[in-house]
C-alpha positions as CSV (number, residue, x, y, z in Angstrom):
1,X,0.0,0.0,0.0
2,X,1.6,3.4,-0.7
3,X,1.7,6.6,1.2
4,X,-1.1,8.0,-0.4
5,X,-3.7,4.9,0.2
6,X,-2.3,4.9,4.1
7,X,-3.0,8.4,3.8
8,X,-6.7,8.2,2.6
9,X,-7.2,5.2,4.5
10,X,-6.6,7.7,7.5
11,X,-8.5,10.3,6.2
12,X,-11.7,8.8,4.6
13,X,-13.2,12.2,4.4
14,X,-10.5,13.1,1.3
15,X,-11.4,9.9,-0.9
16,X,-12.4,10.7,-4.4
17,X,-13.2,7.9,-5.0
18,X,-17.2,6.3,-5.8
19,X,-18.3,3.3,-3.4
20,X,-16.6,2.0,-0.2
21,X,-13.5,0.9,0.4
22,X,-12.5,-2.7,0.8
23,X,-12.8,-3.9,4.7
24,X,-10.3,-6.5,5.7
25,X,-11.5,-7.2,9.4
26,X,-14.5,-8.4,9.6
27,X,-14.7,-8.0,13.6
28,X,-14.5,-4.7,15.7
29,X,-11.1,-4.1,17.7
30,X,-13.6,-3.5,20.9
31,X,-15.2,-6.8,20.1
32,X,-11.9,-8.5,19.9
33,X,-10.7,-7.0,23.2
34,X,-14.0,-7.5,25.4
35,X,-13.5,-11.1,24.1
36,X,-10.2,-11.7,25.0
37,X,-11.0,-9.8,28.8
38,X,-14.0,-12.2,28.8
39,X,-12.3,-15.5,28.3
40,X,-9.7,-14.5,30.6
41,X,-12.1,-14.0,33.2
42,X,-13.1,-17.5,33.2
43,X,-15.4,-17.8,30.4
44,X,-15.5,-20.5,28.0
45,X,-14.3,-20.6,24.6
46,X,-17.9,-21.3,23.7
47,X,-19.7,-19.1,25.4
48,X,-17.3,-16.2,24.2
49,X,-17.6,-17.5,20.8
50,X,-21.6,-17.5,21.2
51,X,-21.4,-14.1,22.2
52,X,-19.1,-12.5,19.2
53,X,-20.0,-14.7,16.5
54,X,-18.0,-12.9,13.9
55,X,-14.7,-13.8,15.8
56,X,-13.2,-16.9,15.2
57,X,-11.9,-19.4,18.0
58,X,-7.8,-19.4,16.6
59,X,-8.3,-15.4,16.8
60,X,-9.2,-15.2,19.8
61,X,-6.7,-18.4,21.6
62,X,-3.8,-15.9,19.5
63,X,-5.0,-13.1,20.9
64,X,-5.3,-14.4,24.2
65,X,-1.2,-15.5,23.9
66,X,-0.2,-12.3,23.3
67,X,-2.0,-10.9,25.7
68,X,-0.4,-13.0,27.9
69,X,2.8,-12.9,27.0
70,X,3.1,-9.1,26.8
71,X,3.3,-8.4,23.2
72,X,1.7,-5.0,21.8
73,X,-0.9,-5.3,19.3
74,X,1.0,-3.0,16.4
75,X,0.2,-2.1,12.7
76,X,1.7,-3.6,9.9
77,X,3.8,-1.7,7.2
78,X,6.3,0.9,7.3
79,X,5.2,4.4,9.6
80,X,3.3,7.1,8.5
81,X,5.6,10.2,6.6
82,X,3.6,12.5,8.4
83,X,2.1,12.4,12.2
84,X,0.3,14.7,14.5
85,X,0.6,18.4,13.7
86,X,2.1,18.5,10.2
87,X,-0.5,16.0,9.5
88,X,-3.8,18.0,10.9
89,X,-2.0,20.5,8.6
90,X,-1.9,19.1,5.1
91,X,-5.3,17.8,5.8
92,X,-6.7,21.1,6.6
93,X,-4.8,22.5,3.6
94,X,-6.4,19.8,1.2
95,X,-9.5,20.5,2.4
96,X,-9.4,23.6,2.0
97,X,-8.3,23.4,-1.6
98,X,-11.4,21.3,-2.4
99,X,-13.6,23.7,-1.0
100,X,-12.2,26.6,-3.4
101,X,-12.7,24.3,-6.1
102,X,-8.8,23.7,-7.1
103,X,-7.9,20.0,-8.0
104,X,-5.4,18.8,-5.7
């Protein structure tokens, strides 16, 4: 993916594009963590399972091991170019642009 689909991906509200983008996860990241806190708590892999349907058994049992051993749940690829401030900027700027009618 390059810079400029990370970009958009970020910043849906720049997307020229006609129709929705492609999901990948077909779960919520809250789902996925109230799941994991749930079967830690005691709960059965079935009754967790009954109660997010959409999550899979192996995605949860992985996700429980890395909860357990520590690991931070990171993003793949390589870091954004731009973060925070200089970011907020550009976006602003674009927007901007767009409004005035100039292609960007």
């Amino acid at each position: 993916m390059g810079w400029c689909n990370r970009f958009v991906a970020r910043h849906p509200e720049l997307n020229l594009r006609s129709g929705a983008a492609a999901i990948t996860r077909k779960y919520n990241r809250n789902h996925m963590e109230a799941a994991v806190e749930m079967y830690l708590a005691g709960k059965s892999m079935s009754e967790v399972t009954q109660r997010f349907p959409l999550l899979h058994q192996r995605t949860i049992r992985r996700r429980v091991l890395r909860v357990q051993r520590g690991e931070v749940d990171r993003r793949r690829g390589p870091r954004p170019l731009l973060e925070g401030q200089p970011e907020q900027e550009l976006v602003a700027w674009i927007l901007d642009m767009q409004c005035r009618g100039t292609r960007v």
